[in-house]
N, C-alpha and C positions, 0 to 999 in steps of 0.2 A: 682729105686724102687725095692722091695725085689722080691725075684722069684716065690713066690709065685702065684698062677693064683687069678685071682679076686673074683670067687665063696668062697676059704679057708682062704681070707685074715681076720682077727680080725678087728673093726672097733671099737672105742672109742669112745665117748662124755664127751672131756672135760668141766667141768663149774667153772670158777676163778669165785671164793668167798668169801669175808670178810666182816666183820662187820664196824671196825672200819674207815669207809669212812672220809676221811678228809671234804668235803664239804657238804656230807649228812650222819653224823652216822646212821646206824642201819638202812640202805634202803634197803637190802634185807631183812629185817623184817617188813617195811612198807604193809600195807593189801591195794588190790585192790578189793572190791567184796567180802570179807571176807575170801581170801587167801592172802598170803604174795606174795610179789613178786619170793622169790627162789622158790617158791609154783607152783607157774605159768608156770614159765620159765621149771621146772621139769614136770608138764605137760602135756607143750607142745611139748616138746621133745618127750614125751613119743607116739607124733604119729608116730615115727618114730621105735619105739621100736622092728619092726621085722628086721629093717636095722642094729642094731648095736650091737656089745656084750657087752661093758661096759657104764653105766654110771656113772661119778665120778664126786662130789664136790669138789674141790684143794682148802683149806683154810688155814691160818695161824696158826700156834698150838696153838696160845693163845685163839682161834674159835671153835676148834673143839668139846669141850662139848656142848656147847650153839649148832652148828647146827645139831649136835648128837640128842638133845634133840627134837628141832624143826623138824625133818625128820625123826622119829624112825618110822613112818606112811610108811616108802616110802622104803620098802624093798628093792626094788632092786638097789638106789642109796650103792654106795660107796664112802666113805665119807674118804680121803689119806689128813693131815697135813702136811705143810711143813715149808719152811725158809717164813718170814713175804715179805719182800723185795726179795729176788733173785727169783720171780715166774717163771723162764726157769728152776731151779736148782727143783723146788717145780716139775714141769709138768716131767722133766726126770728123777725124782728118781720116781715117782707117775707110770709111762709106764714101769718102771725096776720088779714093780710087777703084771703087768699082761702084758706087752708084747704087747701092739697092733700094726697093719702094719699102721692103717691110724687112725688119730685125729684128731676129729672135736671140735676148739674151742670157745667155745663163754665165754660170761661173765655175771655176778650176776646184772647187771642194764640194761637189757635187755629185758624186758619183752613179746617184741614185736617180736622176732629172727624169721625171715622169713623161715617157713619150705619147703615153695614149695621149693623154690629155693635154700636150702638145700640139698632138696635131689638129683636136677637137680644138685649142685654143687659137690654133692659126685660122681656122676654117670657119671660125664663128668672128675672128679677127677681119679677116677678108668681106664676107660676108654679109655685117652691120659697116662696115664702112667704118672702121674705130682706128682710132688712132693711136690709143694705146691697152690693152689689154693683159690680163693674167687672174690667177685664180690667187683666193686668199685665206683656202683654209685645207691646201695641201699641208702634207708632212715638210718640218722645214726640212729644204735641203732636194727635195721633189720640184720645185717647181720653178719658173720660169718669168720673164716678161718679155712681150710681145710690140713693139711702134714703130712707126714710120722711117723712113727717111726723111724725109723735110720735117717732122717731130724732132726728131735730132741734129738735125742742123738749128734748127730754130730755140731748141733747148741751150748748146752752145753758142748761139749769139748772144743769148738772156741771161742763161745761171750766170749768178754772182757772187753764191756763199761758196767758201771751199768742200763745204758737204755736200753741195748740187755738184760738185764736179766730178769728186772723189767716188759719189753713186749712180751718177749717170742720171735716172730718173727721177729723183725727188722732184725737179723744178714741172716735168708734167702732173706731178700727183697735187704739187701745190698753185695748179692756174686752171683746176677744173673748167672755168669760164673759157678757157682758150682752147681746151681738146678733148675730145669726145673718149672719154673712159669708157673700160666695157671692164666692170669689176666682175670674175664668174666665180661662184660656188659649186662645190659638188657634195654629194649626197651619200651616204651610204660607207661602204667599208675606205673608200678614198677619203674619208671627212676626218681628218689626224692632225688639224690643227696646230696638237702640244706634240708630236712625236717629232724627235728630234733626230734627222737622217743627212745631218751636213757634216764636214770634217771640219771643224775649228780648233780641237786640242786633240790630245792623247787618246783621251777615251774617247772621243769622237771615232777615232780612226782602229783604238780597240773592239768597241761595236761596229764596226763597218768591215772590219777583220773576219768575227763572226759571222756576219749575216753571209760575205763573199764565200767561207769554208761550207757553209752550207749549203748556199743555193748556187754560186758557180759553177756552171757545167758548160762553159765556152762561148758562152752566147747573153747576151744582154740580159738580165735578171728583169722578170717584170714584178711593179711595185707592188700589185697585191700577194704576189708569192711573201714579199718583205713585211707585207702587215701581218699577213697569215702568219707566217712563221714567229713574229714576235706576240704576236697573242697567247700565241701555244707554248711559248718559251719567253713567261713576262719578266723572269729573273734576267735576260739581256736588257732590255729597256734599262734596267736599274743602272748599267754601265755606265752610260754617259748621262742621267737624269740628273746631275747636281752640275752640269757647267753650263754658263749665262750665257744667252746670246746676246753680242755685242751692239749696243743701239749705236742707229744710227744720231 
């Protein structure tokens, strides 16, 4: 990790974003509550906004008018274009203009991104001195990864296969020998391993429809209201329980 002490480190929020979805066009322009979902996810993040110095959208250049237009509301996002396909090439030329020590990444079908344990994952990120960090037995779709700057720059001098590029972090998960992992688990009603709370199809976003009608009330939805609620109402779960998550 850089030498920097952890009070003067730069802190980023990365958010991968495109339109063009092969299984669901145009989901992060899908409205839940009468915001969109990039709407959301921006935010939501935004509770976090005395924690970090950047927040940046990473989209395709063929994207970047359309969510220019769609976010001109949201000042403080920055909005860096890149390669459509190479998104590690997109993420480290995107950090070559502002420079941050530590990147927090999530993604545009996520509307649900766990921030408690967000910020417990930065602070334990910071902390042990790790280089890259995340939890591994949220709800899909909840959660998050946490690495460096020089992680990422070093990731993009190295990956080689088109799936380290296309995911950004495979090539850290596969050189354990080269950087200091901080794999976290949680315990108790956040431990939802199989609960499936991302938008990748139809029903994804039919379940994500209901969860917003119910517990939207203006303001960030917290995750355990979403467990809660689906315990007490398991016949929603069953919604989107037959679509596959896509391997990497």
């Amino acid at each position: 990790m850089s030498s920097k002490n952890n009070k003067s480190k730069s802190i980023a929020v990365f958010l991968q974003a495109r339109i063009s979805s092969k299984r669901l066009p145009g989901k992060i322009f899908r409205e839940l509550n009468g915001k969109s979902i990039i709407q959301h996810i921006i935010e939501r993040v935004g509770k976090l906004k005395k924690i970090y110095n950047y927040l940046v959208v990473l989209t395709p250049f063929s994207d970047i008018e359309v969510l220019q237009a769609h976010l001109k509301t949201y000042a403080e996002v920055i909005i860096f274009a890149g390669d459509e396909n190479n998104v590690l090439k997109r993420f480290a030329l995107a950090n070559k203009k502002i420079n941050a020590d530590v990147i927090i990444r999530i993604t545009g079908d996520n509307p649900l991104v766990d921030i408690h344990h967000l910020r417990r994952g930065l602070y334990l990120h910071m902390r042990n001195n790790s280089d890259y960090t995340c939890y591994d037995n949220l709800a899909l779709g909840t959660g998050f990864e946490i690495f460096n700057g020089d992680v990422l720059e070093k990731c993009y001098k190295n990956a080689g296969s088109p799936y380290q590029m296309e995911h950004v972090t495979p090539y850290i998960k596969e050189h354990t020998d080269k950087f200091k992992l901080q794999i976290l688990k949680v315990r108790g009603l956040f431990n939802q391993p199989g609960l499936r709370l991302t938008v990748d199809e139809e029903k994804d976003f039919k379940l994500m429809s209901v969860i917003y009608e119910n517990l939207y009330k203006g303001k960030p939805i917290d995750v355990r209201q979403v467990i809660r609620f689906l315990q007490q109402n398991p016949e929603t779960i069953r919604i989107n329980a037959d679509v596959k998550q896509k391997k990497i």
